[in-house]
N, C-alpha and C positions, 0 to 999 in steps of 0.2 A: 794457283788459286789460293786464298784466303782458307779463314776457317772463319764459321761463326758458330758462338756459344751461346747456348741455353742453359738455364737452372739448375737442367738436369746433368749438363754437363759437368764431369770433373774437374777441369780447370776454372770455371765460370768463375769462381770467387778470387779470382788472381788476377781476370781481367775487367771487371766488373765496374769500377770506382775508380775514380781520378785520385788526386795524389793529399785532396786532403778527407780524411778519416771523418769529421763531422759530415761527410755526407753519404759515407756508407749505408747508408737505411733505405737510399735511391736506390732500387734496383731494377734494372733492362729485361724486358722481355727477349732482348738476343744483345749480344754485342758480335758485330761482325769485322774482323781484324783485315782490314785487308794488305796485301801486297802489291796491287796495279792498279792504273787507273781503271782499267777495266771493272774491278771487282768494284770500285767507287761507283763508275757509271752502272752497274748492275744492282748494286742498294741502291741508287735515289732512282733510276725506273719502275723497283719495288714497291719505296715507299709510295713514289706518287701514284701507281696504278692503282693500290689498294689503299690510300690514305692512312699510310701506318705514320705517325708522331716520329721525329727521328732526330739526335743529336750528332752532332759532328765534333770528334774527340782529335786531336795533335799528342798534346803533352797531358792533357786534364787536372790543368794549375786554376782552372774557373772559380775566383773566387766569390761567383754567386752561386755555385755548385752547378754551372750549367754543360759543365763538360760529361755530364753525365743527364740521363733522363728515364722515365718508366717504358716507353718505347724499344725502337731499334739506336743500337750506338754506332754512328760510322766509323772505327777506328782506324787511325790510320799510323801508330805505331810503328810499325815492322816496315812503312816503306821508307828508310831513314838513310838508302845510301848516300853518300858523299863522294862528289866527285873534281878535282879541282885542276884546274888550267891555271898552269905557272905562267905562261906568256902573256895571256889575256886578262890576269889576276882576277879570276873568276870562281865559284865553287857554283856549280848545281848540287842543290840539296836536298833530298826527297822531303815530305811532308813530315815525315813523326819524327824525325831529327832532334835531339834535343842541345841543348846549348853546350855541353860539357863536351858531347860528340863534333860537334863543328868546331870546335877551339884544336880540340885536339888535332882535325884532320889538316886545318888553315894554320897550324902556328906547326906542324911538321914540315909545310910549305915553306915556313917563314913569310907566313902572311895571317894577315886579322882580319878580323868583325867584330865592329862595334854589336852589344848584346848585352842585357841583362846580367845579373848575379849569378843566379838562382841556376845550378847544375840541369836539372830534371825539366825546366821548361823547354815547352815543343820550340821551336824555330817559329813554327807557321804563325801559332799564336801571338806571339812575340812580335812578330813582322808585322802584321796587318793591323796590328792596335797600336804600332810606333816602334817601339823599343827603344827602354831609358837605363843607363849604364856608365859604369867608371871613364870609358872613353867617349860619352858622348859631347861632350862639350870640345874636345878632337875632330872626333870623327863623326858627327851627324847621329841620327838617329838608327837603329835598326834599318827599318821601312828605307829608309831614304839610299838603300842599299843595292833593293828591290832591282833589278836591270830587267827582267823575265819572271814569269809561273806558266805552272799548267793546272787549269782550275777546269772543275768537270759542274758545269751549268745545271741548271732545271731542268733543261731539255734532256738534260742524260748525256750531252756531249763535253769532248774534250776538245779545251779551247787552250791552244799559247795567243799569252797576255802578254804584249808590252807598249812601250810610251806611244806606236805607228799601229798594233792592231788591237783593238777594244781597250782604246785609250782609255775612256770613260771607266773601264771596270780596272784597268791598271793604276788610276788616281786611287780609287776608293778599296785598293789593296793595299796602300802605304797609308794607314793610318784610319780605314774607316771600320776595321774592327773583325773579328772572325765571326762567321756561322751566317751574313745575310746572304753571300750572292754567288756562295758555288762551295766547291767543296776543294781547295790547294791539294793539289797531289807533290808540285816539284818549285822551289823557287832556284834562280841563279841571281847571285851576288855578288856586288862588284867588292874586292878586300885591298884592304892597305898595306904596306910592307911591315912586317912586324916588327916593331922595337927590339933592338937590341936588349936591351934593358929599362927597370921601371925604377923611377924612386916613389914608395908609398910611404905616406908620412901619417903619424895619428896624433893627435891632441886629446885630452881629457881636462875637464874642466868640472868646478861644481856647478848644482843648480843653481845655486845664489848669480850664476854668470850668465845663464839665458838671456838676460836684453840683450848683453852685450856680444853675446855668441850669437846670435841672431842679427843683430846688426850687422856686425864685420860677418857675416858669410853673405849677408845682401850684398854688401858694397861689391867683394871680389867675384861674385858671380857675373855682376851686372859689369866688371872692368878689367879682371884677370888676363892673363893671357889663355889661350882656348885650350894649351898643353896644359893646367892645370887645371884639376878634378876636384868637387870638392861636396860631401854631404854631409851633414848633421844628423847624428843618432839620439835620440831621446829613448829610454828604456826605465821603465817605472817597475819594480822589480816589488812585490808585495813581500814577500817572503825576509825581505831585508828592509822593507820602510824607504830606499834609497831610488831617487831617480839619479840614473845615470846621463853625462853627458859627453857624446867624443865625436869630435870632427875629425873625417879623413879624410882622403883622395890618393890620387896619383900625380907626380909630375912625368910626363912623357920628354920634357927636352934635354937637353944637356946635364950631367950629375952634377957638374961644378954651379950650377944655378938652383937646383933644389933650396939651398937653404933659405937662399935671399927668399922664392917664392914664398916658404913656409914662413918667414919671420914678417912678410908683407900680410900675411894673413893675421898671424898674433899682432900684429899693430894695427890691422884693422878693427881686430876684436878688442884691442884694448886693454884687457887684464892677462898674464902672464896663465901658460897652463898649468894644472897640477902634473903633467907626465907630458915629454915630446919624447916622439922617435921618431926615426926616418930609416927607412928599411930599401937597401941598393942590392936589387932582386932581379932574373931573368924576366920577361913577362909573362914566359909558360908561368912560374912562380907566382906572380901577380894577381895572374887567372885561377889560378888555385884555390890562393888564399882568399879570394871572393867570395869562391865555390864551396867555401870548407871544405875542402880535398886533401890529403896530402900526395894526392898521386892519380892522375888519370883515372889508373887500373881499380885504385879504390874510390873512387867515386861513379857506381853504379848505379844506375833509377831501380829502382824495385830493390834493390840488395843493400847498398852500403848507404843510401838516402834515406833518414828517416819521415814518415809522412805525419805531420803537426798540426794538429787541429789548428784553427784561428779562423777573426772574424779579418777583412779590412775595408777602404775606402779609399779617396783621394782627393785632392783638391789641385786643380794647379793653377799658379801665384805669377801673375805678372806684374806686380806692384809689391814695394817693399812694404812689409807689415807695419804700423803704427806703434806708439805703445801700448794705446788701448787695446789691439791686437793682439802683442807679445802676452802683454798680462792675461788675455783672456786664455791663448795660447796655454800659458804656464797652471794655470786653474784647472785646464782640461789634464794637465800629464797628473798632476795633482791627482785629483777623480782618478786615475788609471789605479791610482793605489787601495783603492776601496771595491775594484770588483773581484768577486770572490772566484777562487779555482785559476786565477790566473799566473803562469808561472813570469808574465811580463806586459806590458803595455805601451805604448807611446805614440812615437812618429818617427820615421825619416823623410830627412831634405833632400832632393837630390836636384845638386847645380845646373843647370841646361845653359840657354841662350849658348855664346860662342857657334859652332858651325849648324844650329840646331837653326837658327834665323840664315844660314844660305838657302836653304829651301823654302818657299812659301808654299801657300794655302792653292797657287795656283795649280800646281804641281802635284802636292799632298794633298789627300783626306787630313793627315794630321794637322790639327786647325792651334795648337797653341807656343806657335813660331815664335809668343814673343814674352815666354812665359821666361821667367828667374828660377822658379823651381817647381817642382811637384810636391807635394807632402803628402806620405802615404801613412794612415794613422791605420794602426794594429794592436789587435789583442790576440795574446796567444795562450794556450794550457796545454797539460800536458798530454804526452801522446799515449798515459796508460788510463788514462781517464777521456778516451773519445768521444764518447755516448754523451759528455758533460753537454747543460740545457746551454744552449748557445745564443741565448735569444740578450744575457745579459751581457756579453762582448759584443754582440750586435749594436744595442743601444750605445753601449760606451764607444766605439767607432762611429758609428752613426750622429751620435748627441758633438762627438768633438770634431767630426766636420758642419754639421749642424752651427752649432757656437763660432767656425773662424766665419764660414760662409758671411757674413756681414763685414769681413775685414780682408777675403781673400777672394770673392765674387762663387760664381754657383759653381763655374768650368772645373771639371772631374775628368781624370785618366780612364778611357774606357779598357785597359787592360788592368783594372782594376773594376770590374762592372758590379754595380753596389743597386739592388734590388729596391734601393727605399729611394733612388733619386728619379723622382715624377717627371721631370721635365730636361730625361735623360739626352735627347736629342741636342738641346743645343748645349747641356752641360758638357758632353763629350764630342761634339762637334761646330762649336761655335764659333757662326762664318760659310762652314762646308756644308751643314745638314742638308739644304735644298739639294742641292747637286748629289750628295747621294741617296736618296730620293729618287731623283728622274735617274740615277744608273742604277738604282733597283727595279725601276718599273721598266727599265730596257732589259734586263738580260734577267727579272724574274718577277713578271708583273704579279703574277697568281700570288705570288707570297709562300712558296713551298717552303723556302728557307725561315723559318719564323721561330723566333724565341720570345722570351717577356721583353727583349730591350733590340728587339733587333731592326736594322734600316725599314720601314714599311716603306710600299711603293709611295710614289707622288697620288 
């Protein structure tokens, strides 16, 4: 059995808050940790008998701060075992799994998942909003991973999900977003065989080069080979006046081909970089250096992770920018450099299409199969100044998705779920909405599962 914490309790301030520090001022009339599904299906018969408000926590990377609430928190941290079948190249993964954890358990195997950066993110969350990452133009999406869950319903039961049983709720699992239509206790993954080795390659470039860095990362997105990965980092750095700019990736194929790839990239882009390398690395290695890690063991959620205030958003881009675009583009990283207390600002690209269009709409919840990239615009300060008014990184994220929205359409990454976007439904599901919809009003017509942005019934 779990434990659940109150105020009064001495731990409560250790598990209280998700992982970013601007929202510590949320705080839970309980947070309840659980260990089985049982104890999952024993909070939401709770909540619903007594209509207690209640959030459902993975990782608590919610960057609308809603991995946390004034209510009950259903956590589900601790249930994080991994467990993996060599023959059937499969991993069962408990719910509060975080990303750093599955790398480790799958590339012991010598086997992968495609996944996010970011050490400390849940699994669960990650999965069910899509998941966008170094190998995803390889290897597909997160979601698209998805083979099985055990998800525990409104009803209070637990239910195994897949493509033959509660089809409908196994669609609107890959990609339709966490917290509307049960509570994930375990997913099973299908993984790929792990590369031997990675070649990761970096570019820097100045700002005077953005059209043209922009440009050639369209082209190779939209034409590359799917082994090569590729995002754009924008970073407006106030404290030096300087926006930085550096394009990376991975190539996954053959080492004797790396360069060619990389040099079809600078001749896309056109202008010559200020710095190239190319780094011929394990992929454990790979994995790391994404994670900022220098080692599994030091890379700990709560210990060796620092937790970093910021604002973010997103936009995702399935047409290449114009100039009038670019330009407006560069006027927003510009403004990055006038908001005060920020230790950085800008944007990242990150390259999709390649095996991200195997999958369709038919299939997925995740509706934007035919998108060239994401761009996730962030403001960040620092982590001894948390308490800092947040409302002006807000705006500055806000105002420069605002500003491309005319050159880049409204469609937004709902694993990025941004509180000021009104017409959140078809932004994060445009295509799918309806249909998750009537699989909300099947397996939770009442609406128990409810947040500011979550699936309402048909």
């Amino acid at each position: 059995m779990g434990t659940l914490y109150q105020p009064s309790t001495s731990a409560y301030a250790q598990v209280a808050h998700g992982t970013n520090p601007r929202y510590d001022g949320i705080n839970p009339k309980a947070v309840a940790r659980c260990v089985s599904t049982g104890d999952v299906a024993a909070c939401i018969a709770f909540a619903r008998r007594y209509a207690v408000p209640f959030t459902v926590r993975s990782g608590g990377h919610a960057a609308s701060g809603w991995s946390t609430g004034t209510g009950l928190v259903i956590d589900t941290t601790l249930m994080n075992a991994i467990t993996i079948d060599g023959a059937a190249r499969t991993a069962t993964i408990g719910a509060g799994a975080r990303l750093i954890d599955v790398h480790r358990a799958t590339t012991d195997q010598s086997l992968a998942l495609p996944t996010g950066t970011c050490p400390d993110v849940g699994i669960s969350g990650l999965t069910m909003g899509g998941g966008i990452g170094p190998m995803t133009r390889l290897w597909g999406l997160t979601c698209d991973r998805l083979v099985a869950a055990t998800v525990v319903t409104a009803d209070g039961k637990s239910q195994l999900v897949n493509p033959t049983r509660f089809a409908g709720l196994y669609f609107a699992l890959r990609g339709g977003g966490g917290g509307s239509f049960g509570v994930l206790t375990s997913l099973t993954m299908s993984l790929d065989t792990m590369p031997a080795a990675i070649d990761s390659y970096s570019l820097s470039y100045p700002f005077s080069a953005t059209p043209s860095v922009l440009k050639g990362f369209q082209s190779i997105v939209a034409t590359a080979d799917r082994r090569f990965g590729v995002e754009v980092q924008f970073r407006a750095v106030r404290s030096s006046g300087k926006i930085n700019v550096t394009v990376r990736g991975d190539w996954a194929g053959p080492q004797s081909d790396v360069a060619a790839q990389v040099d079809a990239l600078v001749t896309a882009i056109g202008v010559a970089p200020t710095t190239r390398s190319i780094l011929h690395q394990s992929f454990v290695s790979s994995v790391l250096d994404h994670a900022g890690c220098g080692s599994f063991g030091s890379c700990v959620p709560g210990a060796d992770i620092t937790r970093v205030p910021g604002s973010a958003t997103s936009s995702m881009v399935s047409t290449p920018l114009t100039d009038a675009g670019i330009a407006v583009f560069m006027q927003q990283l510009r403004n990055g450099l006038t908001v005060p207390g920020q230790t950085y600002t800008g944007a990242t690209l990150d390259g999709m299409r390649g095996a991200v269009s195997d999958t369709t709409t038919s299939d997925s919840a995740f509706a934007h199969r035919d998108a060239l990239f994401m761009v996730h615009y962030l403001a960040r300060w620092s982590p001894n100044t948390p308490a800092l008014d947040p409302r002006p990184f807000d705006q500055y994220v806000s105002g420069f998705r605002n500003a491309m929205t005319p050159y880049v359409g409204p469609s937004a990454y709902v694993n990025y779920q941004d509180p000021l976007i009104a017409d959140y439904g078809n932004a994060y599901w445009p295509g799918t909405f309806d249909r998750l919809r009537a699989v909300k009003t099947n397996v939770d017509p009442t609406d128990l599962f409810h947040f500011a942005q979550s699936v309402p019934p048909a």
